[in-house]
N, C-alpha and C positions, 0 to 999 in steps of 0.2 A: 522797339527797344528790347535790347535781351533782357536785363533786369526782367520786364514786366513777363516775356514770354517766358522764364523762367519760375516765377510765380505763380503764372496759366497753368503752366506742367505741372508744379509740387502736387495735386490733387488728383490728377489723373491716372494714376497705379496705385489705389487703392490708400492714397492720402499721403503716399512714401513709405507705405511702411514694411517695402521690402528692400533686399540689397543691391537689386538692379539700381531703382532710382535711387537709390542711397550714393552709388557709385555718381550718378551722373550729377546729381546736384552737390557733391563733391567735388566735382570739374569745372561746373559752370561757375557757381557764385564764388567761392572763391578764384575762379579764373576770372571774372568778372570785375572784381574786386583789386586784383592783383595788375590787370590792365588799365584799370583806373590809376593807378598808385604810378604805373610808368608813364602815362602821357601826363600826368600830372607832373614826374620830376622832369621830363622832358623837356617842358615846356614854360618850367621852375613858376611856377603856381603854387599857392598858401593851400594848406587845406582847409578848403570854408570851415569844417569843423572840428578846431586845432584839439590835439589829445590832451592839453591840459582843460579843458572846459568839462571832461569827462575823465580826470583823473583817477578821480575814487573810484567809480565800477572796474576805470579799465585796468587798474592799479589790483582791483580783487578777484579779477578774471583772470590776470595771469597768473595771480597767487594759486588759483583753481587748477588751471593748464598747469604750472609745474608739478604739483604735486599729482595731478592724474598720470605727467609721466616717470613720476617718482613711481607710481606704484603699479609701475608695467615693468620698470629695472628690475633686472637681476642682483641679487646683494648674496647668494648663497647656491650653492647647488645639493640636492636630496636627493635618495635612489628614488628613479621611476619604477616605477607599478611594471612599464611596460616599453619597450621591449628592457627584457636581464638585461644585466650587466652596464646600465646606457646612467650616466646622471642629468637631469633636467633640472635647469634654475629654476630657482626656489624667488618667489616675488610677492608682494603683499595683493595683490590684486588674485581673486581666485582664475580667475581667467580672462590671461593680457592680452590676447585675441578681442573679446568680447570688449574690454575697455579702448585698446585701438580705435576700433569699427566708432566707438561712443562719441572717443575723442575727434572723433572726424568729424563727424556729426555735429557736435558743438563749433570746433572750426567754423563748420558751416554756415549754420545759424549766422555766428560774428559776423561774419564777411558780408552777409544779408543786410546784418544791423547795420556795418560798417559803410556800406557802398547807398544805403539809403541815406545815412545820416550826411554824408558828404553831398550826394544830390540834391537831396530835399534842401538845403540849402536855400537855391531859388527857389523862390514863394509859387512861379508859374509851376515850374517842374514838383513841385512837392502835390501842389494840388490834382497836378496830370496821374500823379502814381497813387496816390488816396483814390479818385477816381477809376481808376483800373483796380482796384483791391476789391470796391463794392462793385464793381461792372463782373469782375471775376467770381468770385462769389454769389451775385444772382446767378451769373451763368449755370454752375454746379447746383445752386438748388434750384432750379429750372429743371436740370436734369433729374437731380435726385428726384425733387416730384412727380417726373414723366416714368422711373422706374419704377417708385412704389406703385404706382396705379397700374402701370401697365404689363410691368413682371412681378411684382412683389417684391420691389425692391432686389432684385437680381440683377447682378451686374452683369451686360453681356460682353463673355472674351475674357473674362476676370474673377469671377465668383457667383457662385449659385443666389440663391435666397435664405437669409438664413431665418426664415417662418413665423419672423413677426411684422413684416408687413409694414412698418413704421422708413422712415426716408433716410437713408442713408447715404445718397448721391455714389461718388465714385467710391467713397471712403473704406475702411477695415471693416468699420460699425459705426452705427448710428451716436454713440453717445462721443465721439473724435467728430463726427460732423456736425454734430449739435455746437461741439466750440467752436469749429469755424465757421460757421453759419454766423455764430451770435459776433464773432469777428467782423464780417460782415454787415452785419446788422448795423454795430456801434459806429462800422465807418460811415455808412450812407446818412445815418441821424449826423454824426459831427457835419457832414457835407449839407446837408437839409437846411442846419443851422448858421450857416456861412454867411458872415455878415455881407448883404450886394447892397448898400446905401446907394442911393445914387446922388447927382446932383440936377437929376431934372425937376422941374416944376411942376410935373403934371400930377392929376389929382388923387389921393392916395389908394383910393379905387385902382387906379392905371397901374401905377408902380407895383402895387400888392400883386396884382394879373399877372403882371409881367414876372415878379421874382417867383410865383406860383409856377409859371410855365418855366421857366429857369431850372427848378428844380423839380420839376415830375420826372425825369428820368432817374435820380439817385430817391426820391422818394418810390419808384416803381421798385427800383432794386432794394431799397430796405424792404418793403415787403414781401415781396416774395422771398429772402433770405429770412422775415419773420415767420412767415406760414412755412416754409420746408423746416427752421428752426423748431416751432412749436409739434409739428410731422416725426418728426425723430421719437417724440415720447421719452425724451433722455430728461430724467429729472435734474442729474449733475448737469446738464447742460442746461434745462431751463434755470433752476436756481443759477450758476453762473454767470448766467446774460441777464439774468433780474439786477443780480447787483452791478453789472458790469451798465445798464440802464439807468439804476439808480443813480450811478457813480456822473454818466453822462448829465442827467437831469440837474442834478444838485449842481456841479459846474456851473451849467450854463446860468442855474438860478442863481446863481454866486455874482455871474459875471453881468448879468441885467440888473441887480440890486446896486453893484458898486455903478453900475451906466444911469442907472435913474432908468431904465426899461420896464414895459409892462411886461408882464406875463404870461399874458393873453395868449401869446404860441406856444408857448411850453402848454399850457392845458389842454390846447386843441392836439398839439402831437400826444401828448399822454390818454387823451380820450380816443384819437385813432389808434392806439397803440393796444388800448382796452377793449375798444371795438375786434379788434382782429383777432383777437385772443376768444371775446367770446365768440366769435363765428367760426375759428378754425383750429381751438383748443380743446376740443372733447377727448383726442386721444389721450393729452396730458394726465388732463382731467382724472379720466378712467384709470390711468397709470397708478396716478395718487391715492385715490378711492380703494385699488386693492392690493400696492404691493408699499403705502404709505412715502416716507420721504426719503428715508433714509436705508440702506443695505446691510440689517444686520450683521448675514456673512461674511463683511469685509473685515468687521470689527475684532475678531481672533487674529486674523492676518493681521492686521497693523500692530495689535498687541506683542506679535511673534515677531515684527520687524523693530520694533521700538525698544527690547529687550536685547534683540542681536545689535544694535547698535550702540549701544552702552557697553557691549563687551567688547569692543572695539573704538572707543568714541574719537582717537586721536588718529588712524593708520583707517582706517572701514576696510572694508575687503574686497575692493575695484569700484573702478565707475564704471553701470553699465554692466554688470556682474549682478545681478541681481538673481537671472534665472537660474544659475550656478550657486547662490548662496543660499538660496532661501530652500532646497530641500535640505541643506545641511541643518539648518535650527529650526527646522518646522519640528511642530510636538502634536503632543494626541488632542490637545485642545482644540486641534483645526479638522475638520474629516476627511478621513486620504483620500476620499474621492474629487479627483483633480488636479491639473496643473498648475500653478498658478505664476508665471513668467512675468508677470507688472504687479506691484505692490497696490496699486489703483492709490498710491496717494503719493506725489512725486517728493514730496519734502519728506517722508522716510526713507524712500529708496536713495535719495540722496545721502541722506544721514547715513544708511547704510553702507553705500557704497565708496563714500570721500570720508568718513565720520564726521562729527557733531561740527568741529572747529574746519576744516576745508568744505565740509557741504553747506556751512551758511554762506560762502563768500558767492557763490552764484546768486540765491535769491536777495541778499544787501543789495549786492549790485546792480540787478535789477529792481529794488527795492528804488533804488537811490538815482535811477533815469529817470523811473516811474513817478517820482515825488516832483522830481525837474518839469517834466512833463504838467503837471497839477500847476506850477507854478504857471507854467506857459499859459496854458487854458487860462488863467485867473489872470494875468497882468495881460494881456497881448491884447491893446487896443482893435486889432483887425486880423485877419489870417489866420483864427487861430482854429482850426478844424482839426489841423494834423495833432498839436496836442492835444487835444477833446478829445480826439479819437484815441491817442495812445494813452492818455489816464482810461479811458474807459475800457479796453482794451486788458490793461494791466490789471484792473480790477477783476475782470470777466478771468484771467488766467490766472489769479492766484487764488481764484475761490477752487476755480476747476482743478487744480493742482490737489484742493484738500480731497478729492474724492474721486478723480479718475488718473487717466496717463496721458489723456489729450496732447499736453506740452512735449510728450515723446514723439508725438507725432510728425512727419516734419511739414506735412503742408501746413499743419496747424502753427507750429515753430518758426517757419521761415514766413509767413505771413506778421506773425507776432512780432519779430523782429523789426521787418518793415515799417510797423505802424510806431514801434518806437523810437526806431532811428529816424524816422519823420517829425515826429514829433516832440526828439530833441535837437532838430537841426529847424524849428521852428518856433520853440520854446520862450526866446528872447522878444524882448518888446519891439516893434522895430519901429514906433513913433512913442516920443515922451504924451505921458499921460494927459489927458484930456483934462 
C-alpha cells in the first residue's frame, strides 16, 4: 500500500526535516488523498467518514489555512532595501516564502489525517495500518540502536555523529526520535491490549498461550521502540511518553472497570514496562542526575517569544516565520551566542506566528479529535486499539509540544496524524452496550 510506504519513507532523510522530502511527501499524501477522493466520486460512494462528524476541527482548520493565506497576500507595496528603485509588497507574514513552504506542510499533515480517517473506517484495514505504524517504528529503532553502538549514533550517507552517543535512528536528533519512538511505543501497547475473546472452550491456560503468542510480535516491537526510546537520553521525550503511557493505562483502567475486568494485565504490563526501564534506563537516569529535568536556557527564549506575541496578538508575523522573527525581538536577556531557528515550545511559535486568536484554532482542533478519540477508547465495546492509541498518542504530543519542536517534524507529524485519523474513524461504538 502507498499510504503505508509513504509512512516507511517520512523517517528516512533525517525525520523530513529537509526540503527534498518535504517536497515528496508534498506529492504523495496529498496525491494519495486526492486519488482517493476521485475513485470514490467515480464510483459515487459515501465517505465512510462524512465531514459533518468532524465539523468543529475541520470548521477550525480552515479558519487556520485562510488566514495563513491572508498573511502571505500582498495589501500594500514599501521601497525595497534592494535592488533601488524596485517596490516589493509589503504582507503581514515576515517572510511569505517561509510560510508557503509551512503551508504546505500542514496540507500535508491533513491529507495524512484525511486519507487515514476515511480507511481506517474498516476495522480490518485500520488494524492492518496500526500494525504497520508499530512494525515501522521498531524498524528505525532497530536501526537507531545498530547506529548508536556501532557508529555513535552516525548516520551513514546523512550526517556524522553528533558526540553524544545516545540513539537517534535516522532522525535530525535524538530528542524528534525520542517522540516518535514513544509514538510507537503507545501504538504496540494499544495493540498488546486488543481485545481477542474467543469463543472456544478450552482451558484458560490454552486461550491465555494462544493470545500470548498472538501478540509477541507487537509486544517485540513495543520494546524495542522502549529501549531505543529510553537510548535517546531525551528528557522531553521521556516525560512525554510517561504521560502519553499514563494517559494509555488509565483508559484502559477505565474501560476494564466499566467491563467488570481484572486488572491483573495492566500490572503485569506496567511491571514489564518497569522492568525494562531499569535494565536499560541508566542513560536517562544519568541525564537527570546532572543536567536535572528541565532546560533553564529555553526559559529567556519563551519569555522573548511570549512578549513578541502580545505585540502582535491579532495579525502574528507569519506561520512558519519564526526563524526570521525571532532575531528581530531577541534582547540582551538571551546570550548572542547562537541561533536559535525553533522556539522548542510549538504553542508559542504558533502564537507567534498566527497570533493569540488564529494559532489556538489548530491545537482546539486537535484538542477536539483528541477528546473524540478518549471517548472512543471509553465506550467501544471491542476494536477499540486505534483510539487507545490516538488518545495516547495525543497526550505524548501535547506535553512534547510544551518543550521541544518534535510536531515540526514530519515523520513525527505525519505518523501523528495517522494515529488520529484512525482512531476517529474508530471512535464509534460499533455494538450496543453490553
Amino acid at each position: 500500500m502507498a499510504f503505508v510506504a509513504g509512512l516507511a519513507w517520512a523517517p528516512f532523510w533525517l525525520g523530513g526535516a529537509w526540503r527534498l522530502p518535504w517536497g515528496v511527501n508534498a506529492l504523495l499524501f496529498p496525491g494519495l488523498a486526492l486519488s482517493y477522493e476521485i475513485s470514490r466520486l467515480a464510483s459515487r460512494r459515501e465517505l465512510p467518514v462524512p465531514t459533518r462528524e468532524i465539523g468543529a476541527p475541520a470548521a477550525l482548520f480552515l479558519i487556520a489555512v485562510l488566514w495563513i493565506v491572508a498573511q502571505m497576500a500582498p495589501f500594500a507595496h514599501v521601497p525595497a532595501i534592494a535592488p533601488l528603485g524596485e517596490n516589493t509588497p509589503a504582507t503581514i507574514s515576515v517572510n511569505p516564502g517561509a510560510t508557503a513552504i509551512t503551508l504546505t506542510r500542514l496540507l500535508t499533515d491533513a491529507a495524512a489525517f484525511w486519507l487515514a480517517a476515511q480507511l481506517g473506517r474498516d476495522r480490518e484495514l485500520s488494524l492492518r495500518l496500526l500494525q504497520a505504524v508499530a512494525a515501522i517504528a521498531a524498524l528505525y529503532s532497530v536501526y537507531g540502536l545498530f547506529l548508536a553502538v556501532n557508529y555513535d549514533n552516525a548516520i551513514p550517507g546523512f550526517a556524522p555523529a553528533d558526540g553524544g552517543g545516545e540513539v537517534r535512528s535516522t532522525f535530525i536528533n535524538r530528542n524528534s526520535f525520542a517522540a516518535y519512538a514513544g509514538l510507537g511505543l503507545v501504538t504496540s501497547l494499544a495493540l498488546v491490549a486488543r481485545d481477542r475473546r474467543s469463543a472456544s472452550r478450552a482451558p484458560r491456560l490454552a486461550l491465555w498461550l494462544e493470545a500470548a503468542g498472538a501478540r509477541g510480535g507487537v509486544i517485540a516491537a513495543g520494546l524495542v521502540a522502549f529501549v531505543a526510546l529510553v537510548g535517546t537520553a531525551s528528557r522531553g521525550g521521556m516525560a512525554s511518553a510517561a504521560v502519553g503511557i499514563f494517559v494509555f493505562f488509565g483508559l484502559v483502567a477505565a474501560r476494564r472497570r466499566r467491563r467488570g475486568e481484572s486488572y491483573a494485565g495492566l500490572l503485569v504490563g506496567l511491571a514489564a514496562l518497569l522492568a525494562a526501564f531499569a535494565l536499560f534506563g541508566g542513560r536517562i537516569v544519568a541525564r537527570l542526575a546532572d543536567a536535572g529535568l528541565a532546560d533553564a536556557g529555553r526559559l529567556p527564549v519563551y519569555r522573548i517569544v511570549a512578549r513578541a506575541a502580545l505585540e502582535r496578538p491579532l495579525t502574528g508575523f507569519g506561520y512558519g516565520a519564526f526563524a526570521d522573527t525571532f532575531p528581530l525581538v531577541r534582547d540582551a536577556t538571551l546570550s548572542p551566542i547562537g541561533v536559535w531557528e525553533m522556539a522548542h515550545n510549538s504553542y508559542l511559535e504558533l502564537a507567534l506566528g498566527l497570533g493569540l486568536v488564529f494559532g489556538a484554532a489548530l491545537p482546539i482542533a486537535l484538542g477536539l479529535i483528541a477528546a473524540r478519540c478518549v471517548v472512543g477508547a471509553l465506550v467501544r465495546n471491542r476494536d477499540a486499539e486505534a483510539p487507545l492509541a490516538a488518545a495516547s498518542a495525543a497526550a505524548l504530543i501535547a506535553v512534547n509540544g510544551l518543550v521541544d519542536y518534535s510536531v515540526q517534524i514530519e515523520a513525527v507529524t505525519l505518523t501523528f496524524m495517522t494515529l488520529l485519523g484512525l482512531g476517529v474513524a474508530q471512535s464509534r461504538n460499533s455494538q450496543p452496550p453490553c
